[in-house]
ZALO-660028 format. One record per residue (C-alpha): residue number from 1; x, y, z. Coordinates in Angstrom, 3 decimals, decimal comma. Example, Ala and Ser with C-alpha at 12.3 -4.5 7.8 and 13.67 -1.06 7.14 Angstrom:
REM residues 2
+-----+----------+----------+----------+
: seq :        x :        y :        z :
+-----+----------+----------+----------+
:   1 :   12,300 :   -4,500 :    7,800 :
:   2 :   13,670 :   -1,060 :    7,140 :
+-----+----------+----------+----------+
//
This chain:
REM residues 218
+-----+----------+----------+----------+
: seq :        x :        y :        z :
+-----+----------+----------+----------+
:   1 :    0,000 :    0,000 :    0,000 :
:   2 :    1,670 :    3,251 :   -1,066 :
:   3 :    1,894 :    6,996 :    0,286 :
:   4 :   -1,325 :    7,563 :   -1,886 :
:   5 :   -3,803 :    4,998 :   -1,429 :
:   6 :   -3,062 :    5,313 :    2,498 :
:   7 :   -3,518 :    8,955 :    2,797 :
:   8 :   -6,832 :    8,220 :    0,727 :
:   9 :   -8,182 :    5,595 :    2,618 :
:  10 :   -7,424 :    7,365 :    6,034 :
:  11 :   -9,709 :   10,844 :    4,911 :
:  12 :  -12,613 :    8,455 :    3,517 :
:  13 :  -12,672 :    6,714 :    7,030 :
:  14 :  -12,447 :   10,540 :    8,922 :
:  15 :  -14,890 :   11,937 :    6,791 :
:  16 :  -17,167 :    9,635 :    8,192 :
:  17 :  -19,637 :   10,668 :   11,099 :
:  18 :  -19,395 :    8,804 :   14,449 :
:  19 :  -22,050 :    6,067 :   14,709 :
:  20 :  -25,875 :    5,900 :   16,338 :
:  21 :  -27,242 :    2,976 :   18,576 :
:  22 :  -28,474 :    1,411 :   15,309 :
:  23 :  -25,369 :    1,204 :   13,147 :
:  24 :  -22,525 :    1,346 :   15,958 :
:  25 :  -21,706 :   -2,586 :   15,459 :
:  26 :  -21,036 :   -2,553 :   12,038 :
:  27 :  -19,197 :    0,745 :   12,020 :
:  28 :  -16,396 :   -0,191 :   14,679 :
:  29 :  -16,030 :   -3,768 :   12,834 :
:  30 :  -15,258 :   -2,125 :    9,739 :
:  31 :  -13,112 :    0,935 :   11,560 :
:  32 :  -11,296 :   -1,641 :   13,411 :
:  33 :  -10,397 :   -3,943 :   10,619 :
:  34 :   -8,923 :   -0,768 :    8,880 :
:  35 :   -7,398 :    1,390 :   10,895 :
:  36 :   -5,446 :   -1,828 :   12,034 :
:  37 :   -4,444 :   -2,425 :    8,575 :
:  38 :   -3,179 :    1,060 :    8,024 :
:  39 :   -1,555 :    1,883 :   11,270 :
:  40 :    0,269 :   -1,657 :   10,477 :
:  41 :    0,809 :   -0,409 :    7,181 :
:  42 :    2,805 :    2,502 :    8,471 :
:  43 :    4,270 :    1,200 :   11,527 :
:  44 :    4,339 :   -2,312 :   11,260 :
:  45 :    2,202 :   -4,974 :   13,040 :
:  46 :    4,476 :   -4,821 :   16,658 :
:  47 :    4,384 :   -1,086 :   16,731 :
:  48 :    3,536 :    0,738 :   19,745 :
:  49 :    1,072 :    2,892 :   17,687 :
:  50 :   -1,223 :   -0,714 :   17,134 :
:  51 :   -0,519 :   -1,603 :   20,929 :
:  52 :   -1,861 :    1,115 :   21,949 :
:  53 :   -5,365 :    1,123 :   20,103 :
:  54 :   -5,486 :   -2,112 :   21,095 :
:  55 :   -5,404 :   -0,852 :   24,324 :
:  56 :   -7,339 :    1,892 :   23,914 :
:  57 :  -10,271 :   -0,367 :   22,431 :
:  58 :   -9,755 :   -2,793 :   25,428 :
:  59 :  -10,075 :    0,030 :   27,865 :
:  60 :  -14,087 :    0,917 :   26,139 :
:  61 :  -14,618 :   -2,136 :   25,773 :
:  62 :  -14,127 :   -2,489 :   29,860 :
:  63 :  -16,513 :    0,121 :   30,289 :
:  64 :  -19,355 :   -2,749 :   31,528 :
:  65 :  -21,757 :    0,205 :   33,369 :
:  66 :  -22,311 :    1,197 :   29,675 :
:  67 :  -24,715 :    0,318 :   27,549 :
:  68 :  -23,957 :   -2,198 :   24,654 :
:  69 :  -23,866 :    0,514 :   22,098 :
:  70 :  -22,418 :    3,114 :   24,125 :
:  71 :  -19,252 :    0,815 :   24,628 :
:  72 :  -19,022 :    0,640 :   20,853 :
:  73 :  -19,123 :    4,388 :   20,345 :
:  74 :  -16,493 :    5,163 :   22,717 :
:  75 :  -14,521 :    2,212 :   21,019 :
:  76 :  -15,219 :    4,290 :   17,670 :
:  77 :  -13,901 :    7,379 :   18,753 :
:  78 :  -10,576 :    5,711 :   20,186 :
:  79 :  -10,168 :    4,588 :   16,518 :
:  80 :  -11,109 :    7,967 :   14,726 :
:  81 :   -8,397 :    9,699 :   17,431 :
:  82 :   -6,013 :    6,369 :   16,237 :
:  83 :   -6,660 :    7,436 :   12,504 :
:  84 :   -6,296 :   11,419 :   13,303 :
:  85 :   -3,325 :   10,646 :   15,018 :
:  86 :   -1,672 :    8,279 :   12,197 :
:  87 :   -2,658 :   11,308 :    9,220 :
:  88 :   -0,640 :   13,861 :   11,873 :
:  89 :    2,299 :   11,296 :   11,681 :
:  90 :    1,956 :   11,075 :    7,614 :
:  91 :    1,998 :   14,519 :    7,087 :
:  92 :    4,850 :   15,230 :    9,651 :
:  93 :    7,028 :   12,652 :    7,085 :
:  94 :    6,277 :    8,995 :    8,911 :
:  95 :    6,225 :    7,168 :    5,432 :
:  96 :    9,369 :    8,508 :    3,948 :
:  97 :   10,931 :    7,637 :    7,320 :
:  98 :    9,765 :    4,556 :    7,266 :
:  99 :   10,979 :    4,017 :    3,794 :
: 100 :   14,095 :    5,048 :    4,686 :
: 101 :   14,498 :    2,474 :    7,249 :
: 102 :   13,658 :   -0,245 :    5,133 :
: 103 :   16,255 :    1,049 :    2,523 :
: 104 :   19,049 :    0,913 :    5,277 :
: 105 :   17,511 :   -2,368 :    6,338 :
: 106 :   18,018 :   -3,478 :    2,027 :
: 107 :   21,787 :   -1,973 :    2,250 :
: 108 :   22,826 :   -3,053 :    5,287 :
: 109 :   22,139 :   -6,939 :    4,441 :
: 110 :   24,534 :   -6,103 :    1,154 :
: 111 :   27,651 :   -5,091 :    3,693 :
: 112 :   26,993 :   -7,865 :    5,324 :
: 113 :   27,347 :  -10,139 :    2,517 :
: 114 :   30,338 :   -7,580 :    1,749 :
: 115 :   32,036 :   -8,602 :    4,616 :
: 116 :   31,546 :  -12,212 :    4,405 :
: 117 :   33,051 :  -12,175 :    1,250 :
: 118 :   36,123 :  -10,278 :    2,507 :
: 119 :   36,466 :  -12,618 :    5,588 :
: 120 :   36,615 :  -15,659 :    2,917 :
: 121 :   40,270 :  -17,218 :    1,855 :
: 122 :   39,433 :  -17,487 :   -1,823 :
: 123 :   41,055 :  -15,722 :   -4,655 :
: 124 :   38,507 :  -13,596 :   -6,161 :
: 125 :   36,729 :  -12,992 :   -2,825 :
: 126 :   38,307 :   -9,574 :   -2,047 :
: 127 :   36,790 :   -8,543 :   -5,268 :
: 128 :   33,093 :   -9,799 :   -4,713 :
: 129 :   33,213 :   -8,015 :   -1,237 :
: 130 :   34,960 :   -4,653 :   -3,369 :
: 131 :   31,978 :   -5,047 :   -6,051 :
: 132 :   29,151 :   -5,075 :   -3,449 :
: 133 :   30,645 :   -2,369 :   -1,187 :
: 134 :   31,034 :    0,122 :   -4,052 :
: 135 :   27,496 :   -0,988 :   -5,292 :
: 136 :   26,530 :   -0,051 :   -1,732 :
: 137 :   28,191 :    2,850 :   -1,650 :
: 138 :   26,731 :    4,022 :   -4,585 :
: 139 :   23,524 :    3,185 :   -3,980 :
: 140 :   24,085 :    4,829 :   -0,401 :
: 141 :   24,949 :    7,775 :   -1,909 :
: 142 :   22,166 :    8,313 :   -4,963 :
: 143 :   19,612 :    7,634 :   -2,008 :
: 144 :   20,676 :   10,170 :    0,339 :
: 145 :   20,706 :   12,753 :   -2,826 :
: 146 :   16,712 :   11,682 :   -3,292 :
: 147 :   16,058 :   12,042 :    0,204 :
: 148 :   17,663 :   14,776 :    1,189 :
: 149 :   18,182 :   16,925 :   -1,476 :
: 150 :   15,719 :   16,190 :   -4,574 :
: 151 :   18,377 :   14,529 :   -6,573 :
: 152 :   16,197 :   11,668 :   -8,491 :
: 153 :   18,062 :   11,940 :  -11,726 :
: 154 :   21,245 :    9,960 :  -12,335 :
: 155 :   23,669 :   12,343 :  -12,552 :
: 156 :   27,188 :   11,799 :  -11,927 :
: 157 :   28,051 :   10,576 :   -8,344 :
: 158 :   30,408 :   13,205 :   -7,924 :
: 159 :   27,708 :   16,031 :   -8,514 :
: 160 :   25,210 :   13,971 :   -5,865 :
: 161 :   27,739 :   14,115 :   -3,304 :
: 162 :   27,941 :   17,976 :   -4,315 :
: 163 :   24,440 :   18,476 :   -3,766 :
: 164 :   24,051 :   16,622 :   -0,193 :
: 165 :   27,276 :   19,525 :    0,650 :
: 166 :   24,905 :   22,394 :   -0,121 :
: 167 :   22,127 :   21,205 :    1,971 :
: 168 :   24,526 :   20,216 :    4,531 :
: 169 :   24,023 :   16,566 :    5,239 :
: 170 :   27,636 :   15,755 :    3,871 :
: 171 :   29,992 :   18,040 :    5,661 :
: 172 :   33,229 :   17,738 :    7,702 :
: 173 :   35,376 :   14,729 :    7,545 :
: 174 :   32,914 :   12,547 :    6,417 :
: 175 :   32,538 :   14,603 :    3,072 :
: 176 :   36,537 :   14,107 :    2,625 :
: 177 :   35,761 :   10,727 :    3,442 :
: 178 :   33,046 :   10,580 :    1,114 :
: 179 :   34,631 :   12,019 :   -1,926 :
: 180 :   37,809 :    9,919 :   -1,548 :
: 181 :   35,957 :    6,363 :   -2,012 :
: 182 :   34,727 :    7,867 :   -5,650 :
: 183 :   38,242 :    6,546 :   -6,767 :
: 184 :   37,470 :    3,134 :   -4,848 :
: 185 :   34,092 :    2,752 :   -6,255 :
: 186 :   35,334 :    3,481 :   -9,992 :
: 187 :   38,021 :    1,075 :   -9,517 :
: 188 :   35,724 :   -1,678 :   -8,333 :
: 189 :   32,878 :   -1,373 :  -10,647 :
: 190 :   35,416 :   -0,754 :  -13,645 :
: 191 :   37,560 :   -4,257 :  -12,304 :
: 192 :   40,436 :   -3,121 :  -11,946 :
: 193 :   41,496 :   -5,005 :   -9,066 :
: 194 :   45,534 :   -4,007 :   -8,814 :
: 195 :   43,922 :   -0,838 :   -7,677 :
: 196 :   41,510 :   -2,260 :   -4,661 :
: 197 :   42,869 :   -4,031 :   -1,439 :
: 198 :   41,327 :   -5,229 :    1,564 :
: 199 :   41,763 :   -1,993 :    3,498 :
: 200 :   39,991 :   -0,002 :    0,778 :
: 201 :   37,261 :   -2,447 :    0,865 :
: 202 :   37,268 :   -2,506 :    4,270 :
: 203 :   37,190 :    1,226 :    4,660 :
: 204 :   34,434 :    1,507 :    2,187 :
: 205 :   32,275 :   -0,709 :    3,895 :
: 206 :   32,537 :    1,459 :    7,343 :
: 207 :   31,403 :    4,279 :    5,355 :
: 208 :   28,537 :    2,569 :    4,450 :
: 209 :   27,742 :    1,244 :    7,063 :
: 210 :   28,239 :    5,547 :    9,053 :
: 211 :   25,827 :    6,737 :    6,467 :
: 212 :   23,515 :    3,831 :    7,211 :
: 213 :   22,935 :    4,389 :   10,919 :
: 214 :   23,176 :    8,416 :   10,100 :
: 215 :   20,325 :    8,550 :    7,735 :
: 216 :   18,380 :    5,466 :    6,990 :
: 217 :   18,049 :    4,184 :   10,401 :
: 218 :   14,056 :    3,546 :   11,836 :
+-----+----------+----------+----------+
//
C-alpha cells in the first residue's frame, strides 16, 4: 500500500460521522479492521502505535456500566483519534521515514554479505566483497541525494555528493571521506582489481555502514 492509497483511505474513514445505537456494530467492525491495517501499514504490526489502540479499544470495551452501544461508540472514537493521530504522523514525514528504514535495512544486508566475502580465503573474494561495497556505496549515496536533497536523476556521483554539501548533510570529515571512495568505487565497478585491497574495501564498507545508521536508520 503506497503513500497515496493510504492517505486516501485514512480521509474516507475521517470523513465519516461517528455512529448511532443502530449502526454502531457494524461501524467499529469495519473501523477496526482498517485502521489496524493502516496503522500496520505505516508502523508495522508490533508497533507501539497498534498496541496502543489495542489498548485503547480494550479500555471501552471495559466500560461494563455502559450500555452495549455506548461501549461501541467510545470504542469508535478511540479509533477515529487512532486514525487522526496516524494522518498527523503522515503529514509530519512517517512514510518517507519509514521508507528510509527499510532502505538501510536493504543496504545493510549487502555489507553484510560484503564482509563475508572479505572474511573468505578465496582468490577472487576480495573482489566480490569490493563489487558489493562500491554498489553499496553508490547506492548509499544516490539515495541520500533523493532524500535529502531532490536529486532523483542519475547524474554523476560526484555532482550527488555535491548536492548533499549544499544542503549540509555531507559536511566535515565525512565529506573528505566521502569524496575519496569515488576513486574506490570506480576502480571496483570498472575491475580493476591491482587498484583495490582489503583496506579499501574494508574502509568503504565502514562508510557505508556511518551513512547507514546516520540517515536510513528507523
Amino acid at each position: 500500500m503506497d503513500e497515496a492509497s493510504i492517505r486516501k483511505r485514512l480521509q474516507a474513514l475521517l470523513e465519516l460521522p461517528l455512529p448511532q445505537p443502530d449502526n454502531a456494530f457494524g461501524y467499529v467492525a469495519e473501523m477496526e479492521g482498517a485502521a489496524t491495517t493502516l496503522i500496520a501499514a505505516v508502523h508495522g504490526a508490533a508497533s507501539p502505535q497498534l498496541q496502543a489502540l489495542h489498548h485503547a479499544i480494550e479500555n471501552a470495551q471495559g466500560s461494563a456500566k455502559n450500555a452495549p452501544w455506548l461501549i461501541q461508540i467510545n470504542i469508535a472514537e478511540a479509533l477515529k483519534g487512532a486514525l487522526k493521530n496516524l494522518q498527523g504522523e503522515i503529514d509530519a514525514g512517517a512514510i518517507g521515514s519509514i521508507s528510509r528504514g527499510v532502505t538501510g535495512e536493504v543496504l545493510g544486508d549487502i555489507v553484510g554479505l560484503a564482509k563475508a566475502a572479505l572474511a573468505e580465503n578465496y582468490p577472487n573474494s576480495k573482489n566480490v566483497a569490493a563489487v558489493l561495497a562500491a554498489a553499496a556505496f553508490e547506492d548509499t549515496i544516490r539515495r541520500m541525494g533523493s532524500a535529502f536533497a531532490g536529486v532523483d536523476d542519475r547524474r554523476d556521483l560526484q555532482d550527488v555528493i555535491s548536492e548533499l554539501k549544499k544542503t549540509g548533510i555531507l559536511e566535515g570529515p565525512q565529506l573528505s571521506i566521502t569524496q575519496a571512495h569515488l576513486k574506490f568505487r570506480n576502480d571496483a565497478l570498472h575491475a580493476d582489481w591491482d587498484k583495490v585491497d582489503k583496506v579499501g574495501v574494508s574502509t568503504a564498507l565502514q562508510l557505508v555502514q556511518e551513512l547507514l545508521l546516520k540517515h536510513f536508520r528507523k
